[in-house]
N, C-alpha and C positions, 0 to 999 in steps of 0.2 A: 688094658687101657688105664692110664692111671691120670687122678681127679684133674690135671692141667689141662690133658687131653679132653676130656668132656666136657670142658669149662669151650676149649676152642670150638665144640662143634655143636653149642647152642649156637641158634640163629638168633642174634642179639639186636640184629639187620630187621626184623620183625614186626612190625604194626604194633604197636600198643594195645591199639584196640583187638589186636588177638589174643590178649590175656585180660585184660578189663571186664571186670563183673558189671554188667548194663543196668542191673538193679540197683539203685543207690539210693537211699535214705536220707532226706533234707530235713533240714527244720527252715522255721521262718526267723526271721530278724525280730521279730515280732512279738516270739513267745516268751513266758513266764520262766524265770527259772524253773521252778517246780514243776510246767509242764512238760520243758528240756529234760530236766531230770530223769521223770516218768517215761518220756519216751527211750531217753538211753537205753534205760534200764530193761524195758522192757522188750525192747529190741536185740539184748545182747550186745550193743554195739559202745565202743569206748568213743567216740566221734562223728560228726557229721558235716559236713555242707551246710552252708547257708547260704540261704536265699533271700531276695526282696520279694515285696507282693509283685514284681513283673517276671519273677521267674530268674533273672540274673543273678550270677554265682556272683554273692560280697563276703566271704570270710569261712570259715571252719572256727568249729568249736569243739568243747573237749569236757571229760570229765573231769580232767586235772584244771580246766576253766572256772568249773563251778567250786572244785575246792578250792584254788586259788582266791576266788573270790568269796567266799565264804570265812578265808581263815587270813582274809585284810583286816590289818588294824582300823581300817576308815569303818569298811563294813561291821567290823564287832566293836566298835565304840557306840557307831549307831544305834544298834538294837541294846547294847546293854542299857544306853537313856534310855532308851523307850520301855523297857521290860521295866526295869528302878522306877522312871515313873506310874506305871500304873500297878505296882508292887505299892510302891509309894500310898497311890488314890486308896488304893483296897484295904493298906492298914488301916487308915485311919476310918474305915468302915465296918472293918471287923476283925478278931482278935489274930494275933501275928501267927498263931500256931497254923492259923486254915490257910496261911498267904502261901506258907510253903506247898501246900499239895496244887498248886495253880502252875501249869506250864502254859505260860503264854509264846504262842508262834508266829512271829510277824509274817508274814506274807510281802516278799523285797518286790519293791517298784522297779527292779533291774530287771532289764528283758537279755534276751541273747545280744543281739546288737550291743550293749553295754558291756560282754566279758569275750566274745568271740575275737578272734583274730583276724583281723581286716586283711591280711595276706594270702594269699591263695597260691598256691603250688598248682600250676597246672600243663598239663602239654595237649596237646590237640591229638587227634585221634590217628594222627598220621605217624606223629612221632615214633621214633623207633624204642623197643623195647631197653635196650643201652640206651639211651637218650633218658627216658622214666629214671632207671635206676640211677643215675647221674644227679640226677635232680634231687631225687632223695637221698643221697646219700649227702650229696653238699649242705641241702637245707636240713640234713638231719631229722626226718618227718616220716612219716610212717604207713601215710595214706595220700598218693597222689591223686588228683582229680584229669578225668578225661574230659575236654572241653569239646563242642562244636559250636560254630556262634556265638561265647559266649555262655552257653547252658550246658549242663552238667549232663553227658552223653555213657559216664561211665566211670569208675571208680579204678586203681591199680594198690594195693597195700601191700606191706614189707612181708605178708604170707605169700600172695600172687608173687612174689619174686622169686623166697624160698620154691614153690612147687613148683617155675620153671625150673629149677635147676634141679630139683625131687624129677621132674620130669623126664630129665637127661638120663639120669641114674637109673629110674625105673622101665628107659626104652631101649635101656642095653646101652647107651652111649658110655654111660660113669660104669668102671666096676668098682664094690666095695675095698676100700683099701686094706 
């Protein structure tokens, strides 16, 4: 059977919700960059979901968010006043040579809500798996969200797609080419 043929006899017809990982990781609108950050991070995860304090899916956010937003000219004009001035205050208190060993870290008053993406990609839990893939593929995005209600019932990313189709291959459907 050669890869066309395995391609035809995924069921593409399929539920969404029977490949959607149920566990999904939000952040709030709410939090601190640096909180976002930490939690990425230590989650392993490049993105999440955003939430309001009622639970409501408002936006996705991203690593490539916080860099974006880190390496704005508005954002780095800010902080270099602010560093220059109190670089500034500390010369004139004490000798320039000590100024340099001082890293000062602003702590940014931008919460997620400020760099998130107000768009949400989402399909409801009925949707079909061709359906998913369609969606991401037009908007170019890399993790769909499963909705019910309104609330975030389940997650689908551009891996869940690859292992259905890993899926095919490994159930005798695909043989290697």
């Amino acid at each position: 059977m050669d890869v066309e043929q395995a391609f035809m006899n995924i069921n593409i017809d399929a539920a969404v919700s029977e490949i959607m990982r149920r566990e999904v990781l939000s952040v709030e609108e709410d939090w601190s960059l640096n909180r976002l950050a930490r939690f990425l991070t230590d989650n392993n995860i490049s993105g999440a979901p955003v939430t309001s304090a009622d639970g409501d899916l408002v936006g996705v956010v991203s690593l490539t968010d916080i860099v974006r937003y880190d390496s704005s000219p508005e954002h780095r004009t800010r902080e270099r006043h602010t560093h220059e001035y109190y670089i500034h205050s500390l010369e004139m208190q004490i000798a320039r040579e000590e100024t340099t060993t001082f890293q000062i870290e602003q702590e940014s008053h931008a919460c997620v809500r400020d760099i998130m993406t107000p768009m949400v990609f989402a399909v409801s839990e009925a949707a079909s798996i061709q359906e998913a893939a369609d969606m991401m593929v037009k908007g170019h995005i890399h993790r769909l969200f499963v909705t019910r209600n309104n609330r975030i019932a389940g997650i689908v990313t551009a891996l869940d797609m690859l292992n259905v189709l890993r899926g095919a291959e490994q159930s005798g459907v695909a043989s290697p080419a």
